[in-house]
Structures are given as C-alpha cells and as structure tokens.
N, C-alpha and C positions, 0 to 999 in steps of 0.2 A: 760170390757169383754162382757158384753152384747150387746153393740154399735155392738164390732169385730164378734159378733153370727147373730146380724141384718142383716151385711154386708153378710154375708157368704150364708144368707137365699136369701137375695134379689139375688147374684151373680149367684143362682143354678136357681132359679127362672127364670131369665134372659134367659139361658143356653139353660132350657124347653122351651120355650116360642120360641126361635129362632130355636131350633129344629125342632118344630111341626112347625111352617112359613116357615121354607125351606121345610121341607115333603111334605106339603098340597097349597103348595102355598101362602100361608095365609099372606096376607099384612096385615090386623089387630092386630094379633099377633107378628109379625114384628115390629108395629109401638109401641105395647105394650114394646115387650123387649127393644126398644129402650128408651121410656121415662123410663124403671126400670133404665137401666146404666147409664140415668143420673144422677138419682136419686143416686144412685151407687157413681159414681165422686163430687159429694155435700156431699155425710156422710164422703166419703176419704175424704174431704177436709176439712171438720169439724172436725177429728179426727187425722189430719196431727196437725193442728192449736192446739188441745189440746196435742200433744206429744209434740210441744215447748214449751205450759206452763204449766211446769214441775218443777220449781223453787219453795220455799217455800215460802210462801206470794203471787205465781200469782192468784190465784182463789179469792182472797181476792179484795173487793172496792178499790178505791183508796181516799187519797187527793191528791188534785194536784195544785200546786200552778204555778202563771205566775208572772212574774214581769220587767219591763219594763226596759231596757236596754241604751245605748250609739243610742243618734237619737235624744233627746229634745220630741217634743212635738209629732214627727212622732213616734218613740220609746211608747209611752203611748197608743199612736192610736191604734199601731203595737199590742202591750200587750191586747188592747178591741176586736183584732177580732180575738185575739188567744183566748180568753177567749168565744166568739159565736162560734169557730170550733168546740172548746172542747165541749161544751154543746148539737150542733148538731150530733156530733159525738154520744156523750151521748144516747141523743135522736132516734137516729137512730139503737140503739142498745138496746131502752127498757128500759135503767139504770133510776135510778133515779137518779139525780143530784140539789144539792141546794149549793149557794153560803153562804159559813159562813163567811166569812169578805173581803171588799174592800175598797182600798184607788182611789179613783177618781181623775182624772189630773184635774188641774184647765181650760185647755183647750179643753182635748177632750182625750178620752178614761179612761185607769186604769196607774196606776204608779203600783199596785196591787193586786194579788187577790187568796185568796184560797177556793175553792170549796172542795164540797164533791160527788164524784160518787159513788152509788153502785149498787152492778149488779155483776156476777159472771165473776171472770176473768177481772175484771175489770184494776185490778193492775198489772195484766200481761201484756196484751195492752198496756198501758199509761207508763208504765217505758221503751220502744221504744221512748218516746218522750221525755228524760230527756237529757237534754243539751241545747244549743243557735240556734234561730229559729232567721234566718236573712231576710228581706222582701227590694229588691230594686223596686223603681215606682218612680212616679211623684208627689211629693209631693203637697197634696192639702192645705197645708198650708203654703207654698212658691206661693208669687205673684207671681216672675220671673219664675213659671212651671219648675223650676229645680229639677236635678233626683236626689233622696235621699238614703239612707242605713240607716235604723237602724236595733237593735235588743231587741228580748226578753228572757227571761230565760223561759227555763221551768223544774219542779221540779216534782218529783213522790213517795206516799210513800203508804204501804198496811194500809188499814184500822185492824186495831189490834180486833177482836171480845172479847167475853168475856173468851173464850177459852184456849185464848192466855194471859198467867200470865207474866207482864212487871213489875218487883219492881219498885217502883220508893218510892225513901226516903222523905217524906215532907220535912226536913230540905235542902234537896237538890234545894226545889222551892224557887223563886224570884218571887211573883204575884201582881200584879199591876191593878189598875181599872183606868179608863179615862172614858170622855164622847164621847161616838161612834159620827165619824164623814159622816159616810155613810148615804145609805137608810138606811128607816126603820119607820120613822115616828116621829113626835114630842117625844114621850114619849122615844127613845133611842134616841135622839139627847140630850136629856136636860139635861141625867141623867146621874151618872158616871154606865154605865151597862156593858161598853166596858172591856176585862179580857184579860192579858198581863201577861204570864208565863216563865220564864224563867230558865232554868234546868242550873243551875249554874258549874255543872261536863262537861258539853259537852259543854254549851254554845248554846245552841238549844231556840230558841225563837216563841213560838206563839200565837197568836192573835186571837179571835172570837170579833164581835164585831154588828152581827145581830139579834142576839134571841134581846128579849124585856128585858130577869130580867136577873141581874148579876150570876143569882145563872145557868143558861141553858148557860150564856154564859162559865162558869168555866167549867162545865161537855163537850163542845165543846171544849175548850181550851185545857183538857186533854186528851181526846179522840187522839187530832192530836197533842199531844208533846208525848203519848206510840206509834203512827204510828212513829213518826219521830224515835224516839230510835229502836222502832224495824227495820227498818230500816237500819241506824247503825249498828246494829247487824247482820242482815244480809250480809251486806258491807263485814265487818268485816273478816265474813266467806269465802267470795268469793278473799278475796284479792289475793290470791296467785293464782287463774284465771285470775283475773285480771290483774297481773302482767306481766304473760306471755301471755297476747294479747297486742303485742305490737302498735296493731294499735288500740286503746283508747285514745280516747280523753278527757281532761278535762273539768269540765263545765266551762268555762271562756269565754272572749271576743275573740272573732279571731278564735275561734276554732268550729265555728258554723256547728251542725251537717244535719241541710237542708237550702237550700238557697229557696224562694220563689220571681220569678223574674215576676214582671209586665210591666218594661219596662227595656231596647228597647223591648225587646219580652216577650215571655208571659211562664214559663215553672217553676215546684216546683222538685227540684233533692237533691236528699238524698245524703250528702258528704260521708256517711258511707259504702254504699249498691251499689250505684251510679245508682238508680232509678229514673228514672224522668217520669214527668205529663206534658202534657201539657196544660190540662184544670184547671190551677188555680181556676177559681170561684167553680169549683166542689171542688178541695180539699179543700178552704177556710169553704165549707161548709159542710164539715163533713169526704168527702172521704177517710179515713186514714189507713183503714185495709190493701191496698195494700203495704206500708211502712212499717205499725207497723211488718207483717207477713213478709216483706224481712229481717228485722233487728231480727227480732228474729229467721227466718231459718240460717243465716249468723252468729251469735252468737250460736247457738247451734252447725254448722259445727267447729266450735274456739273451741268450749270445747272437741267436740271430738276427734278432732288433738291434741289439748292439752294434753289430759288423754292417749293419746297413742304416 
C-alpha cells in the first residue's frame, strides 16, 4: 500500500512540474518531470513483478539444485555453467548464495549440485527455472569439433524459515554418514562428516556434505528435506491448477523448457513463453529476469483464465 501511496505522490508530482514547464516555458522542469516518470515506469515495474509473486513460498530463499543430464561428459560441463549462471544471477541481485553439497565429474564440470540462495523473493524467481535446460555447440570435448546436445535438470524448492512448522516424524528418517567427496579440505575429505537423509514416506533424499562437522552437516540436511516437503505440499495444493493448464510440461528428458543454442547460431528461447535472446554469453551470465518475469506474467494470465 504504501509502494501504491509513493507512486500516486511521485505521479501528481510529475503532473505539477510539467504544468509549471508548459506555462513558463521551463525546460528544467520539463526535464525534471521527465526523469520523475521514469522513475514512475521503474516502481510499476517493481510492483507489476511483486503482483506475480504472489504464490505461498515466493518471497521465501531458495534451494536449488542442478544435475546433469543425458550428453556424457558435455551434460556435466553443461550442469557447471548452469551452476556459475545461477550464482551470477544470485549475485547480481545481492542474494547470498553458498553451495551445500557437489558431486564433481571426473572430467569437467558437476554431475551435481545443491545450493542455497537467500534473498527475498528468491524462490519466486528460481521456480521459472524448474524443468530441463538443453545447450547445443561444438563440443570442446570431441576432437572431430562435432555439434553436441546435452541437458541438465534444474529443481527449485522455498527455503522453509522457522515460522514455518513442517512435522516431520524421526522414525520416518533413514540417516546415513559417508566421507565427503568434494571441496572442503583434508579435514572433510577423511572423515565420515558427509549426512545422507532420507524421508522414507515420500522418498525424498538429501545430501549436505560441505560444513566441516557432521553435526552442521545434519542441521543443513534437514533444513533442505522441510524445503523439499514443503514443497510437495504446496504441489499438492496447486494440483488442480495445474491440471487444467494443459500446456505443462513434465520435468523429464525431451521436454526441455529453454533451449540454449551456440551453434550453428547463437540464440537462448524459452519453449514455454517463446522468448528468445540473442546474446547467450549475457544470459550465460546471469541475464534471467527477462525469462523468469515472461514465465511468471504467462502463468499468472493461466490462472486467471482458469479461475474464470
């Protein structure tokens, strides 16, 4: 409300100011009202993007996990520089973001990886990128410079606060220790510090395996097995939305929701939205707001067709 009181201030403001410059002639005032309306067209557009996320869980962090797909060794690669977008992305938006466990290719890139963002609205953004993320080029791991395809998943869930009461039954956990095979340092490579959760009712599996002592990697563990349930839960809610948007796709192979093409040319297009870029290296490196904000004004038009 008070955002919509700002706007109303700035717009009257604006009104004056281009009044008194046509009166008096006044080009300073003119050029004044003009930078107010842009400013104007900036809070609408900040507050367009906050009427999408609207959803229970959006204003919430995210985890977000990547994992590397059908492609061999390109697929891992594939999975490493989705895993440096997410992060600039991050970064480009002030979040804090820390990796809680990765599994590293033996060759080059992640097989996979879950992070932690937080930041406000975080989980709103990044569930726009829940589905299969395809990348064709020229394989730099093919002598013969042959063009490749593979893909990676990506997965989104709200970080659960303490706000947020998730039961969860001890007897319903499977917990396991290993020795972490990631970073981190001799002292979590040696030791079994690595914590392995598994919610035995849903079948939901997760893995921390960077903090240093077993005991920080469990409290991470569970952190993102209440994200993943709640989750679910919200799923759950939404199904009968979901059911009547017939145009959803499933997260699986072949049903990738953006294609990111380096050769023969060079263009990243939303199969959902049917948005395209033509500057790959920028969206490689962080560019995603124009995406995540087509998919989520195009999914809010669905529900309201829907509801009526």
């Amino acid at each position: 409300m008070h955002a919509v009181l700002d706007l109303e201030g700035q717009l009257e403001d604006a009104e004056v100011m281009i009044e008194l410059g046509e009166e008096a002639a006044d080009q300073e005032s003119l050029e004044e009202a003009s930078g107010t309306l842009d400013a104007v067209q900036e809070l609408c557009d900040v507050l367009e993007v906050r009427r999408l996320l609207g959803d229970e869980g959006d204003r919430a962090g995210a985890v977000l996990e990547i994992n590397s797909g059908a492609g061999g060794t390109d697929a891992s690669d594939w999975a490493g520089m989705l895993k440096r977008m997410y992060l600039r992305w991050s970064e480009e938006h002030g979040f804090k973001s820390r990796v809680v466990d990765e599994q590293a290719h033996d060759e080059a890139g992640i097989k996979s990886c879950t992070m932690e963002i937080e930041g406000e609205y975080a989980y709103g953004y990044l569930k726009a990128e829940i589905g299969v993320h395809r990348l064709v080029r020229i394989s730099p791991f093919d002598a013969s410079a042959r063009r490749h395809t593979c893909f990676a998943s990506v997965g989104a869930y709200p970080i659960v606060d303490d706000e947020i009461e998730i039961e969860i039954n001890p007897a319903d956990l499977k917990t396991d220790t290993m020795r972490a095979s990631g970073a981190g340092g001799q002292h979590v490579n040696t030791t079994d510090s690595a914590v392995r959760i598994t919610h035995l009712p849903t079948g939901v599996v997760v893995k921390c395996s960077n903090e240093r002592s077993q005991h920080k990697n469990k409290a991470t563990a569970m952190k993102a097995l209440k994200s993943k349930l709640y989750q679910i839960e919200i799923e759950k809610r939404q199904a009968a939305m979901d059911a009547a948007n017939a145009d959803k796709k499933k997260i699986e192979w072949g049903s990738q929701i953006r294609n990111y093409v380096i050769h023969p040319y060079r263009m990243v297009k939303d199969t959902r939205t049917g948005l395209e870029a033509g500057d790959v290296d920028k969206v490689l490196d962080g560019a995603l707001d124009p995406f995540m904000e087509s998919w989520l004004a195009q999914r809010a038009g669905e529900a309201e067709r829907t509801e009526s």
